[in-house]
C-alpha positions as CSV (number, residue, x, y, z in Angstrom):
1,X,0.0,0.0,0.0
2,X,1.2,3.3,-1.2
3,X,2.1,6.2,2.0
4,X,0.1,9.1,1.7
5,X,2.1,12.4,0.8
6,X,2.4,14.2,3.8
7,X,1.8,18.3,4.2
8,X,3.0,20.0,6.5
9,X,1.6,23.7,7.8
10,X,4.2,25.1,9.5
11,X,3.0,28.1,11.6
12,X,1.1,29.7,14.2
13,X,-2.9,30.8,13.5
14,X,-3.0,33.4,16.0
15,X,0.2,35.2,14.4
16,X,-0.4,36.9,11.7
17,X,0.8,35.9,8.5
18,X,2.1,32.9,10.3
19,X,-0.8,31.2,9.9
20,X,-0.6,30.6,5.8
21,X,1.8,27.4,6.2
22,X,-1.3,25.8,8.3
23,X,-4.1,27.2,6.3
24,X,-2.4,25.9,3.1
25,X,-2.3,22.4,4.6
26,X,-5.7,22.4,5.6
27,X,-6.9,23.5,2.5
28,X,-4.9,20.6,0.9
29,X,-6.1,18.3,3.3
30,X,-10.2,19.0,2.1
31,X,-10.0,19.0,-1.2
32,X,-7.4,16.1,-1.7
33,X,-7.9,12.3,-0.1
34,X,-4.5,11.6,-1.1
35,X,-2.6,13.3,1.8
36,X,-1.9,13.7,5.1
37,X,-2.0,17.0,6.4
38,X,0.0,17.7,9.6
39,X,0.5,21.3,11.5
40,X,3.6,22.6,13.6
41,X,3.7,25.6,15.3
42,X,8.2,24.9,15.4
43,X,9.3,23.2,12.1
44,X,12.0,20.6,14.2
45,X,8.5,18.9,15.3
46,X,8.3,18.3,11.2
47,X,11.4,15.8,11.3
48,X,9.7,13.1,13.5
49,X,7.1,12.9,11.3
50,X,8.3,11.8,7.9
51,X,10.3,8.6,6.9
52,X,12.7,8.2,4.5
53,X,9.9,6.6,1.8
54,X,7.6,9.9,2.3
55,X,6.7,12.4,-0.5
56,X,6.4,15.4,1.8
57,X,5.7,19.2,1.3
58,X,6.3,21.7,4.1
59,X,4.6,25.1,3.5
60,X,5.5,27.9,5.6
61,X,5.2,32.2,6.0
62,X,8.7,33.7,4.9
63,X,10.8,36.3,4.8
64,X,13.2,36.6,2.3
65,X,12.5,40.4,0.7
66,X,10.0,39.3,-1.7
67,X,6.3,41.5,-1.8
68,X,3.8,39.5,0.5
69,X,2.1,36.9,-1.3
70,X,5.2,36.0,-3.4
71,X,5.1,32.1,-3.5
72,X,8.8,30.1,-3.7
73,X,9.0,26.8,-4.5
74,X,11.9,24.9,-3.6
75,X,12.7,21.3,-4.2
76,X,14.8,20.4,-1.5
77,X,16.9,17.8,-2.6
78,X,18.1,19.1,-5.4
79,X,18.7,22.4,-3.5
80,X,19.5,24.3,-0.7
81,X,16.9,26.2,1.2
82,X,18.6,30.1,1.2
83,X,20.2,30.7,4.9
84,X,19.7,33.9,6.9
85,X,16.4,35.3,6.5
86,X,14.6,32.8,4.7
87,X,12.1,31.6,7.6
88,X,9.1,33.0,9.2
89,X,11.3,36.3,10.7
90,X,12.6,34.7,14.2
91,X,8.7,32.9,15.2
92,X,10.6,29.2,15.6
93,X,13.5,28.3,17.8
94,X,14.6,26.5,15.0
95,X,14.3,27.8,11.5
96,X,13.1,25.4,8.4
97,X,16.1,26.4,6.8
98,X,18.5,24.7,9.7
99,X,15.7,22.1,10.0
100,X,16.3,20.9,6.6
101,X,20.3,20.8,6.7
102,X,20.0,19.0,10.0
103,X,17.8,16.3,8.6
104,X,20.3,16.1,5.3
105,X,23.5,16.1,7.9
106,X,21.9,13.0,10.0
107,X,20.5,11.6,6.6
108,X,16.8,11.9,7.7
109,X,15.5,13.9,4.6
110,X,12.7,11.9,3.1
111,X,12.9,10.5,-0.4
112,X,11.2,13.9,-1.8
113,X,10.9,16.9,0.2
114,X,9.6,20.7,-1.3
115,X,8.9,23.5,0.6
116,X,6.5,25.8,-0.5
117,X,7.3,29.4,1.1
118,X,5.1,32.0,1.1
119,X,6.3,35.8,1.3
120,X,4.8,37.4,5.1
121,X,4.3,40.7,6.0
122,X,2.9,40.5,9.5
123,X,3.3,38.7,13.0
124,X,2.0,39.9,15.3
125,X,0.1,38.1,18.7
126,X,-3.9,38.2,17.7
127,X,-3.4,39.9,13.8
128,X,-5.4,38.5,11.1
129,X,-3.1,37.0,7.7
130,X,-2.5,40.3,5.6
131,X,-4.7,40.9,2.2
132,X,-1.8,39.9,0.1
133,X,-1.2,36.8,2.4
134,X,-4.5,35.8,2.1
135,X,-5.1,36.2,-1.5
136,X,-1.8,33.9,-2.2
137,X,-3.4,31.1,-0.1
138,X,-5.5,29.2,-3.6
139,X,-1.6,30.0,-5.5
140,X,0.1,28.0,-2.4
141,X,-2.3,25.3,-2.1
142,X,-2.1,24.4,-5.9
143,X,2.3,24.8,-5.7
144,X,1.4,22.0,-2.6
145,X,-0.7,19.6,-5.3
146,X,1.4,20.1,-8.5
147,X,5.0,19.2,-5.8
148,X,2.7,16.0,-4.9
149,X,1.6,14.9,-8.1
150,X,5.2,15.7,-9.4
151,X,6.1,13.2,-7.3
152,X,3.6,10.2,-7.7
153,X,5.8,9.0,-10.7
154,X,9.0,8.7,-8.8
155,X,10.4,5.4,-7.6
């Protein structure tokens, strides 16, 4: 029997733009049976819950000096994720960028791994997601399907 791709939201819902890397994941999770969708507000939490068989797509609020809304896609194994700023702007201990290189330094990245970023404005304690946030949320959630169905081919 064939593993579910898992999603991952990565994020907070009660900060902000924060929230998109769950509400992406959520989204994914209603409209496709194919998944498993899975939420963490600290993306270290993501690498207990993927083996090395896995499809999986992490989708997260960034900062990287894009215009809010901007969507990256990044296919993990065949690059790096960009250091410094390139994570949700100091809201995790531990940023998915370090995540990542940890898991390919113990060799614990699964067999596909994509992270779908999306440019943040806003994080603060009790804010709604921003307009342009919110808007990207339907671009995001079809980046999550296209990574999965990109995927379904592979050995």
């Amino acid at each position: 029997m064939t593993r579910p791709a898992l999603v991952i939201g990565i994020g907070n819902p009660d900060r902000g733009d924060d929230a998109v890397g769950v509400q992406v994941a959520r989204q994914v999770a209603d409209e496709r049976l194919d998944v498993l969708a899975l939420e963490f507000d600290d993306p270290s939490e993501a690498l207990d819950a993927w083996a090395p068989e896995d499809t999986v797509v992490v989708t997260d609020a960034i900062r990287s000096g894009g215009e809010p809304g901007d969507i990256h896609v990044i296919d993990v194994l065949g690059q790096k994720l960009p250091a410094g700023n390139w994570s949700a702007g100091g809201t995790h201990a531990l940023g998915l960028p370090a995540v990542v290189e940890l898991a390919r330094t113990l060799d614990l990245l699964p067999r596909r791994l994509v992270v779908v970023g999306v440019e943040a404005a806003q994080f603060g304690h009790g804010t709604p997601m921003s307009d342009a946030v919110l808007a990207a949320v339907p671009a995001a959630v079809d980046a999550v399907c296209t990574a999965i169905d990109a995927g379904k081919g592979e050995p």
